[in-house]
VEXLUMLUM-599546 format. One record per residue: x, y, z of N, C-alpha, C in turn. Coordinates in steps of 0.02 Angstrom, whole numbers. Atoms other than C-alpha are relative to their C-alpha. Layout:
N
- nxx / nyy / nzz / caxx / cayy / cazz / cxx / cyy / czz
- X / Y / Z / X / Y / Z / X / Y / Z
...
END
This chain:
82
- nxx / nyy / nzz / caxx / cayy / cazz / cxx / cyy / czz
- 73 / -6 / -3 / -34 / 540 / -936 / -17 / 62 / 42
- 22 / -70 / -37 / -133 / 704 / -902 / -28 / -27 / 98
- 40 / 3 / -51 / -185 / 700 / -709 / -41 / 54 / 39
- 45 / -61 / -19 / -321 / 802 / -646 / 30 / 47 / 67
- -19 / -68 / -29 / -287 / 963 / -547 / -6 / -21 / 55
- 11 / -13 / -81 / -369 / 949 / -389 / 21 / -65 / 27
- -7 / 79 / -26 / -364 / 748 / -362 / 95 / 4 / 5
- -109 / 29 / 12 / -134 / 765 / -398 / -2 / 63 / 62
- -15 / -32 / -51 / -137 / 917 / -277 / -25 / -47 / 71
- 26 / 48 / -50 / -238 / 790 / -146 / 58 / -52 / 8
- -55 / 45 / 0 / -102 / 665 / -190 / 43 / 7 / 40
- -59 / -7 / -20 / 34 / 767 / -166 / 4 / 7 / 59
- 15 / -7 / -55 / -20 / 830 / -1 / 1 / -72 / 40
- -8 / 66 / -37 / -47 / 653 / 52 / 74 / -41 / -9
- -68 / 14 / 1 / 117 / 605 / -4 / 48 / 25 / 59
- -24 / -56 / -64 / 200 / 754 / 109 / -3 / -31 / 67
- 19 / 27 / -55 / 106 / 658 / 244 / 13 / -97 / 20
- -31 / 82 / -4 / 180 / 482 / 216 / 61 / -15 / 39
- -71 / 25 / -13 / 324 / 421 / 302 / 48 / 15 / -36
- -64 / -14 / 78 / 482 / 476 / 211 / 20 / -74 / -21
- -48 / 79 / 19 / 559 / 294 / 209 / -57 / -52 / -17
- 66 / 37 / 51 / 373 / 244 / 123 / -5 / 41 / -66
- 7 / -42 / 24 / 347 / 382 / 44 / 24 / -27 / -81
- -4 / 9 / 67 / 442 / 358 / -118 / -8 / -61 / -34
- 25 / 53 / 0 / 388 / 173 / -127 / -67 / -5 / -1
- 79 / -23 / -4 / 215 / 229 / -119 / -7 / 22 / -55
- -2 / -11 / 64 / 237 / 340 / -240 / 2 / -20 / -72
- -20 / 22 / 70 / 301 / 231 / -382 / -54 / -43 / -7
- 61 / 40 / 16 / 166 / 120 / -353 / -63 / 7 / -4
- 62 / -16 / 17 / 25 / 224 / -329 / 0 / 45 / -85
- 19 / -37 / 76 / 72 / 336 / -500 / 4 / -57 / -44
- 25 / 53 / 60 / 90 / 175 / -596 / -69 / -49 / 7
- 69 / -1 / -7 / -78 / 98 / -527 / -50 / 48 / -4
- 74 / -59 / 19 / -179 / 251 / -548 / -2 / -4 / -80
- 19 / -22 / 83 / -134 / 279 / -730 / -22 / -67 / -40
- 27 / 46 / 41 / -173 / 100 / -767 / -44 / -20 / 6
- 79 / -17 / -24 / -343 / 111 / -684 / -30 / 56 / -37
- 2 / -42 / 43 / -367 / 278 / -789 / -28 / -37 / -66
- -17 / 16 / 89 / -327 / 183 / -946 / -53 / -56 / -12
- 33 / 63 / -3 / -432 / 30 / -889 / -79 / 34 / -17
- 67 / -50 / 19 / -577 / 169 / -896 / -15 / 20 / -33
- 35 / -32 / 75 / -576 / 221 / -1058 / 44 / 74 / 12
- -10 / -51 / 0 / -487 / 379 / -999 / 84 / 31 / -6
- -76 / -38 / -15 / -327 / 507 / -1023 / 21 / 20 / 34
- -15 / -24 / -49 / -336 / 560 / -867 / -31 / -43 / 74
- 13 / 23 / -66 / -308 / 518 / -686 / -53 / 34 / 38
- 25 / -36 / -42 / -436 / 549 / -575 / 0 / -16 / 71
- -6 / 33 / -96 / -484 / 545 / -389 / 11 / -63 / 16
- 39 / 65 / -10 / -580 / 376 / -398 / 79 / -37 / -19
- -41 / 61 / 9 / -420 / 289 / -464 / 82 / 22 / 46
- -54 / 3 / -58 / -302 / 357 / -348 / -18 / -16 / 73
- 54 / 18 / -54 / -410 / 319 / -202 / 14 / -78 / -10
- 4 / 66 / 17 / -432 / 132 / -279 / 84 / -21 / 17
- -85 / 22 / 11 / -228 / 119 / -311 / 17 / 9 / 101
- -22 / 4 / -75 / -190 / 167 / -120 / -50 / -56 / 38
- 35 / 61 / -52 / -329 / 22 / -52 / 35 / -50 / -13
- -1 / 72 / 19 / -279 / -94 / -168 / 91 / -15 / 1
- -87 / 22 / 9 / -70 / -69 / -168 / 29 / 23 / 68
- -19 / -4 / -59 / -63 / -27 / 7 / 6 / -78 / 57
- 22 / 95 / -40 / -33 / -169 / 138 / -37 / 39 / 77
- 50 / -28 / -53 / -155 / -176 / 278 / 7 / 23 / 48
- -37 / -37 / -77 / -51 / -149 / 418 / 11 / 89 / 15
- -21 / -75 / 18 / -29 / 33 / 349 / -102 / 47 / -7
- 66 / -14 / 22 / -241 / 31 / 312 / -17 / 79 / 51
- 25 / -42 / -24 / -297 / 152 / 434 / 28 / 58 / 15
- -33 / -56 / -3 / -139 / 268 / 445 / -28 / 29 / -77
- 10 / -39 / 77 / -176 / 299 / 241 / -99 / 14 / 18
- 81 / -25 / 21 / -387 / 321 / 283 / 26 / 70 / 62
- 0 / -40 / -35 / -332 / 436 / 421 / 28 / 62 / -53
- -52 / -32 / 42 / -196 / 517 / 289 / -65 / 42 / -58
- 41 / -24 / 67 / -348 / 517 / 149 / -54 / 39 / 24
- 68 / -16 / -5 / -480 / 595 / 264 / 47 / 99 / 12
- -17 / -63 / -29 / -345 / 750 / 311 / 30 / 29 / -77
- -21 / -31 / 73 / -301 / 788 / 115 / -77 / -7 / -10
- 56 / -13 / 48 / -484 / 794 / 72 / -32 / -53 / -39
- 27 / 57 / 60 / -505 / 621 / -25 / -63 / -32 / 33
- 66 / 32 / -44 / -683 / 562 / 2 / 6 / -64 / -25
- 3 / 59 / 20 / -638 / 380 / 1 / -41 / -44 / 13
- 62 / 46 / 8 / -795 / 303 / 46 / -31 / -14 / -48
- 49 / -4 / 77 / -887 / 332 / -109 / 39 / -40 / -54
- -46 / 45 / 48 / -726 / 216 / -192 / 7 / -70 / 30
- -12 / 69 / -12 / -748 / 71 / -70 / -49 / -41 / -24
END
């Protein structure tokens, strides 16, 4: 699935900024929750709003405020998705 430009560069950046020994555990679960939030939308492509959604909703809470700290220093305006 296509994913939009600016929102996968925001990603990746926030990825970079994950824990390594989360990091690729994060990963697998936020690219397969985003694209099925995408798809749930009617759409071919990933955008912000569902990578934003996929990190609230497949993150555990204990980790909550390191990932809003993580999402506010890549740029993701995640208020506007809670």
């Amino acid at each position: 699935m296509k994913w939009d430009a600016t929102a996968l560069s925001k990603y990746n950046k926030m990825l970079n900024l994950i824990p390594i020994f989360h990091r690729r555990l994060a990963q697998e679960v936020v690219n397969i929750k985003s694209e099925q939030m995408a798809q749930a939308r009617g759409s071919a492509q990933v955008e912000e709003a569902d990578i934003v959604r996929s990190f609230m909703t497949e993150v555990p809470k204990a980790f909550y405020s390191l990932m809003i700290r993580t999402m506010d220093d890549v740029g993701f305006d995640y208020k506007k998705y809670i």
